[in-house]
C-alpha positions as CSV (number, residue, x, y, z in Angstrom):
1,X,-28.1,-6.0,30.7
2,X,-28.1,-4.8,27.0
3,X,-27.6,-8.4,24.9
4,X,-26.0,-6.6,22.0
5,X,-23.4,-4.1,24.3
6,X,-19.8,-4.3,22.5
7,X,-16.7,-2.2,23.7
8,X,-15.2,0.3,21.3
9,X,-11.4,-0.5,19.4
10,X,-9.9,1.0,23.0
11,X,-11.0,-2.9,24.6
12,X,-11.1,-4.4,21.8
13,X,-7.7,-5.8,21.7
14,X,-5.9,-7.4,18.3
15,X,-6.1,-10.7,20.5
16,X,-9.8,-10.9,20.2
17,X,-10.1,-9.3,16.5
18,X,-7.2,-12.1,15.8
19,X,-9.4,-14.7,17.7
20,X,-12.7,-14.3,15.7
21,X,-11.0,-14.3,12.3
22,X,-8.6,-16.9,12.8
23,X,-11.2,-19.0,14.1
24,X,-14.0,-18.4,11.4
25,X,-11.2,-18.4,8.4
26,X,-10.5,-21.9,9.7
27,X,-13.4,-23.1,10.4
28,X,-14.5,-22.3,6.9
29,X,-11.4,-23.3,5.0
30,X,-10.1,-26.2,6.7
31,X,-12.8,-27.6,9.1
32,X,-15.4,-27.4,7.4
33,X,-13.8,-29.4,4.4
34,X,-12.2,-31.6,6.4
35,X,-15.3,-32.9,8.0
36,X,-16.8,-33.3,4.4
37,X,-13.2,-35.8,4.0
38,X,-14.2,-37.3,6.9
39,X,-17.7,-38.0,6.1
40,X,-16.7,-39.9,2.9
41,X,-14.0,-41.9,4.3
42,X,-15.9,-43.3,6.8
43,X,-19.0,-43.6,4.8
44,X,-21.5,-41.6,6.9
45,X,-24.8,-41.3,5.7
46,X,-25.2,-37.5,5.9
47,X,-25.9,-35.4,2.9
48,X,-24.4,-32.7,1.3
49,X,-21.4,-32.7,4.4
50,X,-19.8,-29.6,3.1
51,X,-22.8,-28.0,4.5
52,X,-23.4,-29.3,7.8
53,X,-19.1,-28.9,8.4
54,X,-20.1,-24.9,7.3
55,X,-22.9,-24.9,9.8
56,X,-20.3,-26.6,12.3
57,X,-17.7,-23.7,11.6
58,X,-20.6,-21.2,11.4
59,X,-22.0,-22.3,15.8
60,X,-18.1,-22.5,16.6
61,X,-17.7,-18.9,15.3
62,X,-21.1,-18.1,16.7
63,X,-19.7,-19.5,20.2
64,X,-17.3,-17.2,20.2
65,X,-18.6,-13.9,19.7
66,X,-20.9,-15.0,22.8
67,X,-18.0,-16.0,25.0
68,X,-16.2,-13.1,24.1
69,X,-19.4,-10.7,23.9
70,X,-18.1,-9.1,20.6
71,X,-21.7,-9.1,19.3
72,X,-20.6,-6.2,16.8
73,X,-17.0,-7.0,16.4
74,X,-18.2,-10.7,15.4
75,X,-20.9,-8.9,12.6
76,X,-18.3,-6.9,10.9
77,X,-15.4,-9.4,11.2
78,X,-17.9,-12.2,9.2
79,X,-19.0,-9.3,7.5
80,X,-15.4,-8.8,5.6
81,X,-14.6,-12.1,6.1
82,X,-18.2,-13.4,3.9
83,X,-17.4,-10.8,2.0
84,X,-14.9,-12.6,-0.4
85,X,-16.7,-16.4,-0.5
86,X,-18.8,-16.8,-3.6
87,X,-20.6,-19.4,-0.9
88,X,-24.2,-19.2,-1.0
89,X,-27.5,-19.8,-1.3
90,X,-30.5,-19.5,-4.4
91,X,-33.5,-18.4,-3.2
92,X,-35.0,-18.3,-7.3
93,X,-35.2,-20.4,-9.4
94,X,-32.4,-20.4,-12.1
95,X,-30.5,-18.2,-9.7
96,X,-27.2,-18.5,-10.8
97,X,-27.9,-17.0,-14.4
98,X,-27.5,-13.4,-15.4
99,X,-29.1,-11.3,-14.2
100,X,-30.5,-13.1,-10.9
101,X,-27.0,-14.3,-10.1
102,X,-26.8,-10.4,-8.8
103,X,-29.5,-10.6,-6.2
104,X,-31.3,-13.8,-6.5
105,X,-29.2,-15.5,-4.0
106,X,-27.9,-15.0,-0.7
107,X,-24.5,-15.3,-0.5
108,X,-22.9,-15.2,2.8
109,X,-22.0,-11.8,3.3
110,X,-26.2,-11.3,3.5
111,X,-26.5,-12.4,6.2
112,X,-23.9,-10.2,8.6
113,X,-25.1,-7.8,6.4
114,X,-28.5,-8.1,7.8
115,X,-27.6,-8.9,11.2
116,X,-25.8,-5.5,11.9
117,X,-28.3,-3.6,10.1
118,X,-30.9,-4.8,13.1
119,X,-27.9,-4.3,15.5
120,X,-27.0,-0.6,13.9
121,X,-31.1,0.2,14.1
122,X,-32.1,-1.3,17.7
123,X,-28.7,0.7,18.6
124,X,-30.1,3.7,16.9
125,X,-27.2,4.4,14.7
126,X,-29.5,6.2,11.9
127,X,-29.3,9.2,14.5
128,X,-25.4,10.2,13.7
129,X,-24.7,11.9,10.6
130,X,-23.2,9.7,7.8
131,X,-20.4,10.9,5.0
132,X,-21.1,12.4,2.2
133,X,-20.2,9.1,0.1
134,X,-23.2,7.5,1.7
135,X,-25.6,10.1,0.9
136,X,-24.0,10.1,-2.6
137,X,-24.3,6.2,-2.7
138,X,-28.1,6.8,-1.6
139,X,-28.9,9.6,-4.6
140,X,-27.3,6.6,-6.8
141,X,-30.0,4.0,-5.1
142,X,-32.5,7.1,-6.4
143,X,-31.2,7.3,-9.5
144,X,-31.5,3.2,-10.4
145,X,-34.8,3.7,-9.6
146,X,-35.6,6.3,-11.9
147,X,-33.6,3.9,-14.7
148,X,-36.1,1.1,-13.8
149,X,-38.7,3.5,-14.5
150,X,-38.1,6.0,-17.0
151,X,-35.7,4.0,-19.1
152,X,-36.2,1.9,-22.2
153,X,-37.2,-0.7,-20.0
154,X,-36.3,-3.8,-22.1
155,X,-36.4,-6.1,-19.1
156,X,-38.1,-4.3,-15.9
157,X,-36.7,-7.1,-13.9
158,X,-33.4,-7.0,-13.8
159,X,-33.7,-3.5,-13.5
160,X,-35.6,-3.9,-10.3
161,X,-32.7,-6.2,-9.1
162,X,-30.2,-3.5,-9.9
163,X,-31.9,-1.0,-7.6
164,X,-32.2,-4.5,-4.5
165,X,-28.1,-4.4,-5.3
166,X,-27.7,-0.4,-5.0
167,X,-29.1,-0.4,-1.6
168,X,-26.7,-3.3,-0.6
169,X,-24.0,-1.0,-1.0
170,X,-26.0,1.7,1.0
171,X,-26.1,-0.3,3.7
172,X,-22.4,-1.6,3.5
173,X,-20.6,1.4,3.5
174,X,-23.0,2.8,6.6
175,X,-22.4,-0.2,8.6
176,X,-18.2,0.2,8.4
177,X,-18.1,3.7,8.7
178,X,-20.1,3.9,11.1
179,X,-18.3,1.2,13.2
180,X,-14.9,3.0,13.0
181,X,-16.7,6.5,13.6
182,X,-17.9,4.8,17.0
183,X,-14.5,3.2,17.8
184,X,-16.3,-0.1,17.6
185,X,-13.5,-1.2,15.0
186,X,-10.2,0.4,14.0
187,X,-9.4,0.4,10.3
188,X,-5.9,-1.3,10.7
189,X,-7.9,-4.3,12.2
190,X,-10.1,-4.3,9.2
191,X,-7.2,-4.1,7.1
192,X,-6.0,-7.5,9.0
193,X,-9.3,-9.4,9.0
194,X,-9.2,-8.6,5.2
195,X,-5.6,-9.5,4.7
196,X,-5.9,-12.9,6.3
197,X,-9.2,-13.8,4.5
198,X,-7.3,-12.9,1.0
199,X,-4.1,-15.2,2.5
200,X,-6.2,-18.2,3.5
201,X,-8.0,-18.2,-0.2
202,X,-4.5,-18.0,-1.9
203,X,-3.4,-21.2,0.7
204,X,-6.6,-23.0,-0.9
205,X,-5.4,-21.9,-4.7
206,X,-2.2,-23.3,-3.9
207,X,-3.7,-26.3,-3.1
208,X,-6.0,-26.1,-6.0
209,X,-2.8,-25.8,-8.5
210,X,-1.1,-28.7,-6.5
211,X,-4.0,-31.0,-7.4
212,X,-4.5,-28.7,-11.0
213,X,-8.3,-28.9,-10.6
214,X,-10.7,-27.7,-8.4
215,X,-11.7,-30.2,-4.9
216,X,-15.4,-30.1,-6.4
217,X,-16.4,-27.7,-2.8
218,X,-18.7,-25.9,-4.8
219,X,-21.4,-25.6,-2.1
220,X,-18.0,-23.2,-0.3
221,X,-17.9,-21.1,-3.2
222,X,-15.2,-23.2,-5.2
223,X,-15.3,-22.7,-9.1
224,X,-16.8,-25.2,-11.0
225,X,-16.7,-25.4,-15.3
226,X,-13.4,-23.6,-16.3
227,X,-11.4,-23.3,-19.1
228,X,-7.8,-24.0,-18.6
229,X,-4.2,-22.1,-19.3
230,X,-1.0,-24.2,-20.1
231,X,2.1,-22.7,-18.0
232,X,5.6,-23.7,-19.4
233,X,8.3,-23.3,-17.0
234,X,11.9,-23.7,-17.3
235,X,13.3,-27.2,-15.9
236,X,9.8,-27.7,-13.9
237,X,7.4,-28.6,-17.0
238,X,3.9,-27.7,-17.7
239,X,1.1,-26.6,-15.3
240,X,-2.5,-25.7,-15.7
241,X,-3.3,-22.4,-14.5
242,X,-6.0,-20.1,-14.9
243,X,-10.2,-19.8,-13.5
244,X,-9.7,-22.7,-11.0
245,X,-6.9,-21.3,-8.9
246,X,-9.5,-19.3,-7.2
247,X,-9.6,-20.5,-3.2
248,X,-13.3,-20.2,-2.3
249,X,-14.4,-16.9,-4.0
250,X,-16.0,-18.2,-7.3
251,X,-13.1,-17.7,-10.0
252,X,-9.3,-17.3,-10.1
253,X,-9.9,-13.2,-11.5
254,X,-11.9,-12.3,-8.4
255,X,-9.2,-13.9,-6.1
256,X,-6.5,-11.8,-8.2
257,X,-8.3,-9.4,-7.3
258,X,-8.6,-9.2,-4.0
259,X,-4.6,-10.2,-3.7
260,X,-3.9,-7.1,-6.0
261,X,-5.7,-5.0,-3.2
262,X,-4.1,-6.9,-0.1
263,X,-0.8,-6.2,-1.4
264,X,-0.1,-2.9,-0.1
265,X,-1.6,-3.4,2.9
266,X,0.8,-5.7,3.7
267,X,3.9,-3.6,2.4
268,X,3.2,-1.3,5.2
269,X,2.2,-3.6,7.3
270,X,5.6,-5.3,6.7
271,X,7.5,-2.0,6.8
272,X,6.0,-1.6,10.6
273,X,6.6,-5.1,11.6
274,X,9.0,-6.5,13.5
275,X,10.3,-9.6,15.0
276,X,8.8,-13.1,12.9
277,X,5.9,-11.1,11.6
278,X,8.2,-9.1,9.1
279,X,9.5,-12.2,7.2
280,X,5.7,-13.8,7.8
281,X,4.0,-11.1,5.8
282,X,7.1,-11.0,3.0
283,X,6.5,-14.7,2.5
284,X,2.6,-13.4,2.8
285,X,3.4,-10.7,-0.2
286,X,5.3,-13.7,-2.5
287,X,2.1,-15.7,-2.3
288,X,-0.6,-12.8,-3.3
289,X,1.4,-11.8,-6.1
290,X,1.4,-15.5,-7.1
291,X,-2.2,-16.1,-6.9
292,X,-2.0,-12.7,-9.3
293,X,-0.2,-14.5,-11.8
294,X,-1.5,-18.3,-11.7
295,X,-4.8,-16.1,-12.4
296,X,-4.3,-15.9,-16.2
297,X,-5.8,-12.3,-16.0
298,X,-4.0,-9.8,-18.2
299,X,-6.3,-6.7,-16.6
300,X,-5.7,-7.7,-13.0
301,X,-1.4,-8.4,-13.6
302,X,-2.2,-4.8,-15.3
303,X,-4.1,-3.6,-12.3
304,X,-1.4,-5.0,-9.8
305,X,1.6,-2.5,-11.2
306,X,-0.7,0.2,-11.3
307,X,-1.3,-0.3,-7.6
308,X,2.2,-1.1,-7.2
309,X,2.9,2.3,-9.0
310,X,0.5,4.2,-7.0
311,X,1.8,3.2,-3.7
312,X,5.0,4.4,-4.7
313,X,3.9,7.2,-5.5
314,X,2.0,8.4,-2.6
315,X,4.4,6.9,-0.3
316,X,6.6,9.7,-2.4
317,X,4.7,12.3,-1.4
318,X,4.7,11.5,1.8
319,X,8.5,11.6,2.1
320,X,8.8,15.2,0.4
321,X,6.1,16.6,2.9
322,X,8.0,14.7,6.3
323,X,4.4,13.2,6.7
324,X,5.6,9.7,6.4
325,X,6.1,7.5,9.4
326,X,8.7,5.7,7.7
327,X,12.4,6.1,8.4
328,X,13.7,3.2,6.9
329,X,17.8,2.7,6.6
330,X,19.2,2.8,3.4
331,X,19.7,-1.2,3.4
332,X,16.4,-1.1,4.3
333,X,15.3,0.8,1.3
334,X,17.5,-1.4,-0.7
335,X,15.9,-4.9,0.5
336,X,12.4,-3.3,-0.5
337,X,13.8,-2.6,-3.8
338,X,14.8,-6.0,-4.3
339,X,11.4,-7.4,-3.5
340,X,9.7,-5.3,-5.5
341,X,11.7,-6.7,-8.5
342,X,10.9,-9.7,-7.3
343,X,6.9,-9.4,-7.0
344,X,7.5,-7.4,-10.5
345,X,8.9,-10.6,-12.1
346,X,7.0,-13.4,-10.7
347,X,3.5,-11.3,-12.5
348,X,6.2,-11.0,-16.1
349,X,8.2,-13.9,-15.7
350,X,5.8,-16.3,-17.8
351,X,5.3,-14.4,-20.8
352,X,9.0,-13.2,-20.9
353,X,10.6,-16.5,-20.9
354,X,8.9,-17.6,-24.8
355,X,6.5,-16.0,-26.5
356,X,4.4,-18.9,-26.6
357,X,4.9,-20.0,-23.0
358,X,1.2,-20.3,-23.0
359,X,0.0,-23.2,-25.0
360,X,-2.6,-25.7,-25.2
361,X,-0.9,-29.3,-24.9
362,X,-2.2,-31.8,-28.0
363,X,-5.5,-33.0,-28.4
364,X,-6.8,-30.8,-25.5
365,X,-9.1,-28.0,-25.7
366,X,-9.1,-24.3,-24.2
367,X,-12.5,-25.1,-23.3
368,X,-12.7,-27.5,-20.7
369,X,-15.0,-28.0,-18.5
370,X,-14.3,-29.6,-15.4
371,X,-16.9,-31.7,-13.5
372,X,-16.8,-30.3,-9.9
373,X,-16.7,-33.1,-8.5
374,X,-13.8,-34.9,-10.6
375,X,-10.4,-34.2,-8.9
376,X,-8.4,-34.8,-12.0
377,X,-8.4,-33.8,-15.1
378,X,-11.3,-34.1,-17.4
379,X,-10.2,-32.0,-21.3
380,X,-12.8,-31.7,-23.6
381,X,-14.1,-29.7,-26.7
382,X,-17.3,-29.7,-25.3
383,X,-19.5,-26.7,-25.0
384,X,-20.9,-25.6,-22.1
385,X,-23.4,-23.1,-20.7
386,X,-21.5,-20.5,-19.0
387,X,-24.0,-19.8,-15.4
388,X,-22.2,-16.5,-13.6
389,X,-21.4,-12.8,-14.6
390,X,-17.7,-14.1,-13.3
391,X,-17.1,-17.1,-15.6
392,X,-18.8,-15.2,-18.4
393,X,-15.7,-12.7,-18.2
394,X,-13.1,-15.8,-17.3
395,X,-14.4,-17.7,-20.7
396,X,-13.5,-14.4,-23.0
397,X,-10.2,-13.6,-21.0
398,X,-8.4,-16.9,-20.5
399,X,-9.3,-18.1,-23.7
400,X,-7.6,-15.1,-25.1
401,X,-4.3,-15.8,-22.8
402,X,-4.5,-19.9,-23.7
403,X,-4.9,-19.2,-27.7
404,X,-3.0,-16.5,-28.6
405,X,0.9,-15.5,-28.7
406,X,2.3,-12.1,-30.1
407,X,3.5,-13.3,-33.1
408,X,0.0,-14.9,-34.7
409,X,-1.8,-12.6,-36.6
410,X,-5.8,-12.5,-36.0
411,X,-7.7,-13.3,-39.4
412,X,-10.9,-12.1,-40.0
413,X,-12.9,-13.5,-43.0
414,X,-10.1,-15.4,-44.2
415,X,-7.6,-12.3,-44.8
416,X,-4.9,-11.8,-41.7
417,X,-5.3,-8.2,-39.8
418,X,-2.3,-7.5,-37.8
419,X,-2.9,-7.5,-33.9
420,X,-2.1,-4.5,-32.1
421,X,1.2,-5.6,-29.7
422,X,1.4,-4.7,-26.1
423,X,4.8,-6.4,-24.2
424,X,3.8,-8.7,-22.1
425,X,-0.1,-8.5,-22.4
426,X,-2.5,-9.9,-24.7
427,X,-4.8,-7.9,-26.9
428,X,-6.4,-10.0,-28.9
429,X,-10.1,-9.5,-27.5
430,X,-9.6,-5.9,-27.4
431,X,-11.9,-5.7,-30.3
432,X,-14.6,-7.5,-28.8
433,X,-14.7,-4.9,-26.1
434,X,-14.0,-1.9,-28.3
435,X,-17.7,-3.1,-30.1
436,X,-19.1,-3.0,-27.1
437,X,-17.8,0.6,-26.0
438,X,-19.2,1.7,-29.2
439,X,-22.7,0.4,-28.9
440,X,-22.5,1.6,-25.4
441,X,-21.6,5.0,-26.4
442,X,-24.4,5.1,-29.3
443,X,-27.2,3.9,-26.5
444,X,-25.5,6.7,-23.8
445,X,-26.2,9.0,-26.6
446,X,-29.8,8.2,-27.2
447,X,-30.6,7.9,-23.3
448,X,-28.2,10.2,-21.7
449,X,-30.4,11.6,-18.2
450,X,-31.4,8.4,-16.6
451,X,-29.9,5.7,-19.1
452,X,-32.1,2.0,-20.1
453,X,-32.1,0.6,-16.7
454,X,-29.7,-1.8,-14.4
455,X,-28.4,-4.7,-15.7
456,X,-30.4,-4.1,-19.5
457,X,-27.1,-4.0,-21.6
458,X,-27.0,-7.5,-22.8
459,X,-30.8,-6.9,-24.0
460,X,-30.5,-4.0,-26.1
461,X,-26.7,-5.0,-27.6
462,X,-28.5,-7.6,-29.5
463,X,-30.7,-4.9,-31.0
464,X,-27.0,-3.9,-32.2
465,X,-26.3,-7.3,-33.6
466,X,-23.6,-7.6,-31.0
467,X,-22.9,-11.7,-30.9
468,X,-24.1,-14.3,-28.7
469,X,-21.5,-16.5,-27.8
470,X,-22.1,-20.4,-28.0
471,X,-24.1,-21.2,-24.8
472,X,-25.3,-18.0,-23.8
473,X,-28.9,-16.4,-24.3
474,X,-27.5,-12.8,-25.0
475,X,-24.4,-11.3,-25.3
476,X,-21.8,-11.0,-23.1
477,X,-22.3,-8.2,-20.4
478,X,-20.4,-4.8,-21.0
479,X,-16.6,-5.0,-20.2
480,X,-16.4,-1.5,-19.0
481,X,-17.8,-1.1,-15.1
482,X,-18.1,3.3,-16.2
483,X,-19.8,2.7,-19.6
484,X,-21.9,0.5,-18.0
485,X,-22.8,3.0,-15.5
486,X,-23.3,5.7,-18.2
487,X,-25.3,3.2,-20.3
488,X,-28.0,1.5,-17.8
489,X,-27.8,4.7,-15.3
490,X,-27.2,7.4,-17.5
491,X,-25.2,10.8,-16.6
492,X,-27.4,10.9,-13.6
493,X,-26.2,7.4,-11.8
494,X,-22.9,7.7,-12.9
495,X,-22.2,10.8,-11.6
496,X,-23.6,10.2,-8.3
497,X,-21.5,7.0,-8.2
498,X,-18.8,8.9,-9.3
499,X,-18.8,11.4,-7.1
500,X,-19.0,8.5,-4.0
501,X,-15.8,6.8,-5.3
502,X,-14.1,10.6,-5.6
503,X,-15.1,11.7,-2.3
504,X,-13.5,8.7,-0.9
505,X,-10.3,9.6,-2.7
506,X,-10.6,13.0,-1.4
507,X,-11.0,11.7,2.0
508,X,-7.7,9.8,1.7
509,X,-5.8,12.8,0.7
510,X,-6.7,15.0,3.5
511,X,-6.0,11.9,5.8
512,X,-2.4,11.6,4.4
513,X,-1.9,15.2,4.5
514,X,-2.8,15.1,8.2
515,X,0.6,13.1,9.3
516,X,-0.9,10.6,11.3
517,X,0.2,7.5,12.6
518,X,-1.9,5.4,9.9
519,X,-0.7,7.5,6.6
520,X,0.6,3.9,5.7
521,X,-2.5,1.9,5.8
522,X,-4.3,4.9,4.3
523,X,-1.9,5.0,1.3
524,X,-2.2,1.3,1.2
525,X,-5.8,1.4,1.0
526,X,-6.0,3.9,-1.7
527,X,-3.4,2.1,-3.9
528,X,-5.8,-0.8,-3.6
529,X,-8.9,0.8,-4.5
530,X,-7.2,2.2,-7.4
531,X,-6.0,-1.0,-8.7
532,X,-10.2,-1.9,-8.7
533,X,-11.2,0.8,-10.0
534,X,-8.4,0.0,-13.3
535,X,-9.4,-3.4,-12.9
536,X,-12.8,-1.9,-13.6
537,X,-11.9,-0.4,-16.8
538,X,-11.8,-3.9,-19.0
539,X,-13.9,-5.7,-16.6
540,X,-17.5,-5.8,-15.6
541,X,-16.9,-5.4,-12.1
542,X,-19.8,-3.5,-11.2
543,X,-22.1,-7.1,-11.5
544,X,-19.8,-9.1,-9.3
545,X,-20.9,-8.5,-6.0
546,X,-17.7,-10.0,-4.1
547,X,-15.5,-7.6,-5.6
548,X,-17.9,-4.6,-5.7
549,X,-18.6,-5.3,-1.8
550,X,-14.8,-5.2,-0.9
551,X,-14.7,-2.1,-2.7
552,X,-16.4,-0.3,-0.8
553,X,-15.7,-1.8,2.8
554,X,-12.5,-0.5,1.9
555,X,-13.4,2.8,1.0
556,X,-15.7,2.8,4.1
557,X,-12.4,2.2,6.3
558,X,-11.5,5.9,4.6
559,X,-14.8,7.8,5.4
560,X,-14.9,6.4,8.4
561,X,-11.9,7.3,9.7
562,X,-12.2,10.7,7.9
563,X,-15.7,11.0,9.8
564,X,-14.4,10.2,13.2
565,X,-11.6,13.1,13.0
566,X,-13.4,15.5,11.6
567,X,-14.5,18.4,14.0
């Protein structure tokens, strides 16, 4: 009998995908905690508990997948599910500092990751052709490697690290489309296993707000040092918001994130519904959208109406070309407008009631670090070593939200400069980035082919006199995912990377235009990746690996699907 035989989507029924989710999602997010409660209340001597309740969650899960012999299904499932924990575990030593932070651990999603890959080679999955983002993706794995070795080199390392990351992604987007070209997994089940990941993170931000500080979990992937946002609200008083409200996935902006992706899968997934589960993803919607806010990110409340936009749009085009499935009343129609005002206002609301609705209460600080294992809260005007790509990009953005309203002018060598006004949105640190572009654009110009190398920015900006912020050893990494690309991989890279992402966008329009049953969760999943890729724009996506990763599961649920239809 073959040990790793798994049916195809045909027998493998939402009861068992359901099943393997639900039970890891809990295991990780309320067992596993729990038993670390547990350990402390009664005194136990065991250390570090947090880990042994994961390695509890993880044999429970693992008992599963035996009982139910869904030896792939259980790989991919932990595979999207690990995929948005910043859980896991240093192999090097200072591993949680740019640029090992990249590679230099394991976080969980390694290890599915390497699982299937010995499943999808003992099964001899390397035999069926693969899509033409994959081979794209694998040009871009050759083209890092030419950076590492034909670039300015100013750190051969991280370089080398860069090209370990590329074939990550290789391998990623392999593994899922191959799975749904197989009819091991169908991409509306993906769609799920990822929508109830993203809920069960937001449930854990909730609770992180409720207690306005992180639960000190940091072994789980909980944020530690933050700085925090003062909401003001109307008859309720002020809140802390901001970094912290980030479930398990490292930082409230990566959480945002994934929410700002989630939430037009659930739309149609709510248009489709019936019975309890209509009202159950509605309430499901209300709750991404205000993670979104209690994020404190201006680029990801930015990226969420794009999305929201974009959905709109294509389910548009849908409706002119009768290739939507939708036939929705016209007090249907009208209930979805009202929600969408509502999702609309709950990302404005804040920073429409005052213009300084975001303030810093006296005597505290918009730098304060939290001690992760504190529950309450612990101001101070302390300075602190920032440690991850992700908090390096939280310190610049949500002190820019907590320090700045419309109305006060920037001053720069003791003259006021006026500050360029957006409704709703802060710009002050607009001119950080905007240094950056240009230094990134000068170095693209003198290295255009193969560019200086992953990861190198940081290095050769301070050759530009770009600044090091307080606590850091180099300046801050490039806030631009494309200029990045064009900068460390030159024309080369970031075409082929490029190309892969435009493909996939490709892909998605052909499958809309083929009037299928899933034009919904196709639409849904575009509008998603879209919101990323804007996301991208201001941010340095590219170097976190959580978002980066769901990135491209998603876009493997499109070439895969595209893959198993076409003749």
């Amino acid at each position: 009998m073959d040990l790793i035989a798994s049916n195809d989507a045909r027998t493998n029924p939402w009861s068992r995908v359901l099943l393997l989710t639900v039970t890891l999602v809990l295991g990780l997010m309320l067992v596993a905690p729990l038993f670390r409660v547990f350990v402390r209340l009664t005194g136990l001597p065991l250390p570090l508990p947090l880990l042994w309740g994961v390695g509890f969650a993880g044999l429970a899960y693992a008992a599963v997948v035996a009982r139910e012999r869904a030896w792939i299904l259980g790989g991919i499932v932990a595979l999207v599910v690990f995929a948005t924990f910043n859980a896991d575990v240093p192999f090097m030593a200072a591993a949680h500092r740019y640029p090992k932070d990249v590679v230099a651990r394991l976080l969980l999603v390694h290890f599915p990751l390497a699982y299937l890959c010995a499943v999808a080679v003992a099964k001899g999955w390397y035999r069926d052709s693969a899509s033409v983002p994959v081979y794209l993706l694998a040009g871009f794995v050759a083209a890092t490697l030419l950076s590492a070795l034909l670039g300015v080199r100013p750190r051969l390392v991280p370089a080398g690290f860069f090209v370990l990351y590329a074939v990550e992604l290789v391998a990623l987007v392999w593994l899922v489309e191959t799975a749904i070209a197989r009819d091991l997994v169908a991409p509306r089940q993906l769609a799920v296993v990822f929508l109830i990941a993203v809920i069960g993170h937001s449930l854990v931000g909730v609770a992180q707000f409720l207690n306005q500080d992180p639960f000190g979990m940091t072994y789980l992937g909980e944020g530690g040092m933050h700085n925090r946002v003062w909401l003001t609200l109307p008859l309720a008083g002020t809140f802390s918001i901001g970094p912290f409200v980030a479930g398990f996935t490292g930082i409230s902006f990566t959480l945002a994130v994934f929410c700002t992706a989630a939430v037009p899968l659930a739309i149609g997934m709510a248009f489709r519904a019936r019975d309890w589960r209509r009202p159950a993803l509605v309430a499901g919607l209300v709750l991404l959208v205000v993670i979104i806010r209690f994020s404190a990110s201006d680029s990801v409340r930015g990226a969420f109406l794009l999305t929201l936009l974009a959905y709109g749009g294509l389910l548009a085009v849908l409706a002119r070309r009768n290739a939507s499935p939708l036939r929705p009343s016209r007090g249907t129609v009208v209930r979805a407008a009202c929600l969408t005002l509502v999702l609309v206002s709950i990302v404005a609301l804040p920073s429409m009631a005052s213009d300084t609705s975001f303030s810093i209460p006296d005597g505290d600080s918009a730098s304060a670090p939290t001690d992760p294992a504190s529950h309450g809260q612990s101001p101070s005007t302390t300075t602190t070593e920032t440690t991850t790509t992700e908090t390096t990009e939280t310190t610049e953005t949500t002190t820019e939200t907590a320090t700045t309203t419309r109305d006060a002018p920037e001053t720069t060598g003791g003259e006021a400069t006026k500050e360029v006004s957006i409704p709703l949105f802060s710009t002050k640190h607009l001119g950080v980035r905007f240094r950056q572009y240009a230094v990134a654009l000068d170095v693209f110009a003198s290295h255009p082919v193969v560019g200086i190398g992953g990861m190198n920015f940081v290095h050769v900006a301070e050759e530009y006199g770009l600044p090091v912020p307080d606590g850091y050893a180099h300046p801050r990494l490039i806030h631009n995912t494309y200029l990045a690309l064009l900068t460390e991989t030159g024309l080369l890279g970031f075409a082929l990377y490029a190309g892969a992402i435009a493909v996939v966008g490709y892909y998605g329009w052909r499958l809309l235009r083929s009037r299928s049953t899933g034009t919904l969760l196709v639409a849904g999943t575009l509008a998603g990746l879209l919101g990323i890729a804007a996301y991208s724009f201001w941010n340095p996506q590219l170097y976190n690996a959580k978002i980066t990763f769901v990135f491209w599961i998603l876009a493997a649920t499109i070439s895969g699907e595209y893959r198993k239809r076409r003749p």
